[in-house]
C-alpha positions as CSV (number, residue, x, y, z in Angstrom):
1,X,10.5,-22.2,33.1
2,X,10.2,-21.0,29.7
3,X,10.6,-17.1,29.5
4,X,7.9,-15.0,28.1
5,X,7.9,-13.2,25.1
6,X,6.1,-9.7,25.2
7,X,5.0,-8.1,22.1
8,X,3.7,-4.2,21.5
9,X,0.5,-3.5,22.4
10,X,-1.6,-3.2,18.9
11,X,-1.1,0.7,19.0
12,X,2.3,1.6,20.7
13,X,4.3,4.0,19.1
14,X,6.4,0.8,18.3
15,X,3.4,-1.1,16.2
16,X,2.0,1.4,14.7
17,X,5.6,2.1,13.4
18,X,6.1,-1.3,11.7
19,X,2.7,-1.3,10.5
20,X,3.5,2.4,8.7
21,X,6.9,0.4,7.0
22,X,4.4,-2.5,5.8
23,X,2.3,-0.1,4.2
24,X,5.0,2.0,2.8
25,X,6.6,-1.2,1.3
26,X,3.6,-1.9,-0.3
27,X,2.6,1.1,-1.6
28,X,5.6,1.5,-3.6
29,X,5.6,-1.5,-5.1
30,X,1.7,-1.8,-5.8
31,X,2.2,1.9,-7.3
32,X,5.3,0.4,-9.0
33,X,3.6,-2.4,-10.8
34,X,0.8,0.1,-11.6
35,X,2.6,2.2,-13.5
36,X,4.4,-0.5,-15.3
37,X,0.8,-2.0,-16.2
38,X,-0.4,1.5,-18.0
39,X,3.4,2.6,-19.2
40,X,4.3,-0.6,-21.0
41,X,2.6,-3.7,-20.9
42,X,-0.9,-1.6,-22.0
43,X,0.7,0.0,-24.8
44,X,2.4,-3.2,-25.6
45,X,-0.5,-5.4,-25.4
46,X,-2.8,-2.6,-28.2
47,X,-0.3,-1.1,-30.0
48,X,2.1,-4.4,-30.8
49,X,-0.5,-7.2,-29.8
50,X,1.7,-8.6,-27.0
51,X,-0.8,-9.0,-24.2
52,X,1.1,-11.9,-22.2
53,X,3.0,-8.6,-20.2
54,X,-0.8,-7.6,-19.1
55,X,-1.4,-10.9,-17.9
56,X,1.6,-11.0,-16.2
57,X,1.4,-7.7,-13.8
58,X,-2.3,-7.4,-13.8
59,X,-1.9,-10.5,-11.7
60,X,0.9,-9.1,-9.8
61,X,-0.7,-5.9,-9.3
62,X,-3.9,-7.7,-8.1
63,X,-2.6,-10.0,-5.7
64,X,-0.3,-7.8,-4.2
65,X,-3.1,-4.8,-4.1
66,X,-4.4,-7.1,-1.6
67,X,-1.9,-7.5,0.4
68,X,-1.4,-3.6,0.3
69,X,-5.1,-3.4,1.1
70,X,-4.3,-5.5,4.5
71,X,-1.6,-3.4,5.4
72,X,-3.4,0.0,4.8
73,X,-6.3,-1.4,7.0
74,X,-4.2,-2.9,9.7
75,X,-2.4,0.6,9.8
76,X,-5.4,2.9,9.7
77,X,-6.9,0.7,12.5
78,X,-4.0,0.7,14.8
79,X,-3.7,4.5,14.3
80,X,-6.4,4.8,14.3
81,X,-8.0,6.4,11.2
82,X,-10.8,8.3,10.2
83,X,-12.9,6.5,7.7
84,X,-12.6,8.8,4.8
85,X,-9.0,8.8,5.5
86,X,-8.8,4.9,5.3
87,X,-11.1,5.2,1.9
88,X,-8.6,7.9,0.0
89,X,-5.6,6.0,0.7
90,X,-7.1,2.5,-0.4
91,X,-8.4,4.5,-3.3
92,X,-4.8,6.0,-4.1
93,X,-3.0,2.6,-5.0
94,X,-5.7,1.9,-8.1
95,X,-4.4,5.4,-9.6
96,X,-1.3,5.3,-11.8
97,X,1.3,7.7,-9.7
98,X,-1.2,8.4,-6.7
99,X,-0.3,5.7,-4.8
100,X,2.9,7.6,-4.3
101,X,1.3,10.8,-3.6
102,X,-0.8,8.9,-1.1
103,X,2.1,7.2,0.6
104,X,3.8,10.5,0.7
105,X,1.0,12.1,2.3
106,X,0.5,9.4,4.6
107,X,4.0,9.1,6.1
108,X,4.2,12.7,6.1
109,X,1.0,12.7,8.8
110,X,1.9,9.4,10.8
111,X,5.4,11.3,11.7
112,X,3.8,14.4,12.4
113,X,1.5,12.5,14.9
114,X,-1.4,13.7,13.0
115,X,-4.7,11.3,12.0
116,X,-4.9,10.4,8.6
């Protein structure tokens, strides 16, 4: 007989934990790419008419926003979330430098066990 796997439940402790590291991950990285976008490739692209670097990690940024998007939902509905919680933090990864704050903020309440 083939053995069974068993996975979490969608909101154990354990879940909800790797969900949190998803989102972490891809808040940096979205908020990474963000700043990179405004800090060099924008100054580079009107100030020295280079605008391949905007191309380049606008795209980035984009794609991977969604991906950060998917993780933020799946979190905030596994730990479960209030809505304008949910909204601020999706917001927060389109701001230069908030997306840290937000991440910050975010792990900060998940560990304290307290609803974002």
């Amino acid at each position: 007989m083939a053995a069974e796997r068993t996975t979490p439940a969608r909101d154990s402790e354990q879940a909800i934990a790797a969900a949190l590291q998803r989102y972490r991950v891809m808040a940096i990285v979205v908020g990474v790419l963000l700043v990179l976008l405004f800090v060099v490739a924008m100054p580079l692209k009107y100030w020295a008419d280079m605008p391949t670097m905007v191309t380049v990690l606008g795209t980035a940024h984009g794609w991977l926003y969604a991906l950060f998007f998917l993780s933020a939902v799946d979190l905030a509905l596994r730990a479960k979330w209030t809505l304008k919680g949910t909204v601020i933090a999706l917001v927060l990864g389109t701001i230069p430098f908030l997306s840290f704050v937000g991440e910050h903020d975010v792990t900060r309440k998940m560990r304290a066990g307290e609803r974002v």
